[in-house]
C-alpha positions as CSV (number, residue, x, y, z in Angstrom):
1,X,0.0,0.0,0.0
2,X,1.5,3.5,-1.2
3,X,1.3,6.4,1.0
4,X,1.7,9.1,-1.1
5,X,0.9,12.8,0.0
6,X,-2.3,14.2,-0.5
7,X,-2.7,16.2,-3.9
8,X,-2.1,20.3,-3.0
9,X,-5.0,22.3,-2.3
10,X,-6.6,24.4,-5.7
11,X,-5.2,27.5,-6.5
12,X,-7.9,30.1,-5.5
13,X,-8.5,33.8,-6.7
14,X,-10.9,36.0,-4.9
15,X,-12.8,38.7,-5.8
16,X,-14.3,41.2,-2.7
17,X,-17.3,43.1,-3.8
18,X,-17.7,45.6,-1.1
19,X,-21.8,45.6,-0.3
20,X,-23.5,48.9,0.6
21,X,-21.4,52.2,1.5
22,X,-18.0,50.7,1.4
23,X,-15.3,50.3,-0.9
24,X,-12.4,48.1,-0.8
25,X,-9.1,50.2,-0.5
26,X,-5.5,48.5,-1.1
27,X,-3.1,50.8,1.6
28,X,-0.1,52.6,0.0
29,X,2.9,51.4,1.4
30,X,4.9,54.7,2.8
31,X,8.7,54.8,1.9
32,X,11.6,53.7,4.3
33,X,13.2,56.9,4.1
34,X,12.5,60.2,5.0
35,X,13.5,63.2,2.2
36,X,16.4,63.7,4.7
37,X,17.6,60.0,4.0
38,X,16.9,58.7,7.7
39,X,16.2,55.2,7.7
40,X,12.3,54.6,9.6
41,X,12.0,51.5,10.8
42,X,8.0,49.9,10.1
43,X,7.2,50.4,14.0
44,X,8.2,53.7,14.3
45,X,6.3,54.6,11.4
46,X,3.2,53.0,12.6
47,X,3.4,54.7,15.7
48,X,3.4,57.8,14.1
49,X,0.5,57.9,12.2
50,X,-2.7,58.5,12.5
51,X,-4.3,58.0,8.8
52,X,-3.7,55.8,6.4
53,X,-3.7,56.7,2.6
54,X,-5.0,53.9,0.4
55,X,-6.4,53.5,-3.4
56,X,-10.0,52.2,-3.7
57,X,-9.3,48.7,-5.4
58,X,-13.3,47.6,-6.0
59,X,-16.7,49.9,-4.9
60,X,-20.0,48.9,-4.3
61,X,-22.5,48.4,-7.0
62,X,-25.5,47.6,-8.1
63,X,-26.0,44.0,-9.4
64,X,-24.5,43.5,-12.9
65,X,-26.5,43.9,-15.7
66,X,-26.4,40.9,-17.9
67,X,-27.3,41.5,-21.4
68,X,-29.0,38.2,-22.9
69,X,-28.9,37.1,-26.5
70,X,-30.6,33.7,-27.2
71,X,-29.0,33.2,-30.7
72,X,-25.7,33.4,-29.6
73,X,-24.1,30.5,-28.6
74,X,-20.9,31.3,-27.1
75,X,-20.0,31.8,-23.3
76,X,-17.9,35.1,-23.5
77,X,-18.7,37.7,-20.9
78,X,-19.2,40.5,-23.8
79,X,-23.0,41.2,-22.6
80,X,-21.7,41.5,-18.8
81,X,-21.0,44.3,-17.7
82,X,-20.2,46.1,-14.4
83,X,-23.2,47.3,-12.5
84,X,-23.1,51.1,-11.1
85,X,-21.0,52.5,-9.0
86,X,-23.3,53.6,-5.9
87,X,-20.3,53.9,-3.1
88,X,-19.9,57.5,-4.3
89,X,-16.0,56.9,-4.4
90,X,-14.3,57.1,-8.1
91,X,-12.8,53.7,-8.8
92,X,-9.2,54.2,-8.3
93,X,-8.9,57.1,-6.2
94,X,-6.6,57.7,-3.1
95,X,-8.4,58.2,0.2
96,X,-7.2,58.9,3.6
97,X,-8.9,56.9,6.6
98,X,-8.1,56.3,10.1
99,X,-5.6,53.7,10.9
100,X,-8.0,51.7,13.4
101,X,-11.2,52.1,10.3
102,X,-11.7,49.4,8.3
103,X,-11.8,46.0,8.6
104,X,-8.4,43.3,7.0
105,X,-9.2,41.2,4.5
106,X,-8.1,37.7,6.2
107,X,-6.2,36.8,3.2
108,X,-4.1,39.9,2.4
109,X,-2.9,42.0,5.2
110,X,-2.7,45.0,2.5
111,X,-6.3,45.5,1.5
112,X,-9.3,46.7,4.1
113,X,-13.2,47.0,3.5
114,X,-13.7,50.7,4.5
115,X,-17.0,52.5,5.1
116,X,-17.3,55.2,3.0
117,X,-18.3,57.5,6.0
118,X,-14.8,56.2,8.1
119,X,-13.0,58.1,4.8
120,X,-11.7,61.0,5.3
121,X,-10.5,63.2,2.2
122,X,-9.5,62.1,-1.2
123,X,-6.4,62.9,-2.2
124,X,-5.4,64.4,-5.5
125,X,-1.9,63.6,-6.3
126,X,-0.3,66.5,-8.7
127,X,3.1,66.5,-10.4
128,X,5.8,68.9,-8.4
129,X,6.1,70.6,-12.1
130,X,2.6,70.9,-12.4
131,X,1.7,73.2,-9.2
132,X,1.0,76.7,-9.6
């Protein structure tokens, strides 16, 4: 009788869609170094802050809209499409939040489901050659 290992689990992707007023918001990793060139270590930097800037990964919507057409035989995706937007949050945008705000995603320590009431600004990032 063989004992050979069990086969490895499936590879698994996931895909969080945020219900109601929330959106799910990827943090921004802050730099090691100060402008000055002083090396931070991660707990002193954690210590020190009190927001943390993020970019809205995924919104809520409304449910897809599926558009059906019964002589068509193949099973592309090209009547999909992505319901509406109705977090008020533009897909992609940087927002600021309270560190404590949000709750971790169990699987990736980088990404939170934040309600959209807990963020506190968005943030507009503009070229240094570009400010007036």
């Amino acid at each position: 009788m063989s004992s050979d290992p069990p086969p490895p689990p499936p590879k698994v992707t996931r895909h969080v869609q945020p219900l109601g007023p929330r959106v799910l918001v990827r943090i921004v990793k802050d730099p090691d170094r100060l402008d000055s060139g002083l090396f931070l270590p991660e707990g002193a930097k954690e210590n020190a802050r009190q927001a943390l800037l993020g970019e809205v990964v995924e919104v809520a919507r409304t449910m897809p809209k599926v558009a059906y057409d019964l002589d068509d035989d193949d099973d592309d995706d090209e009547g999909a499409t992505l319901g509406e937007n109705v977090s008020g949050v533009p897909l992609g945008a940087k927002v600021l939040f309270g560190k404590q705000r949000g709750l971790a995603v169990p699987w990736d320590e980088s990404l939170r489901v934040v309600d959209v009431r807990h963020l506190l600004a968005i943030v507009d990032e503009i070229p240094e050659g570009e400010i007036q």
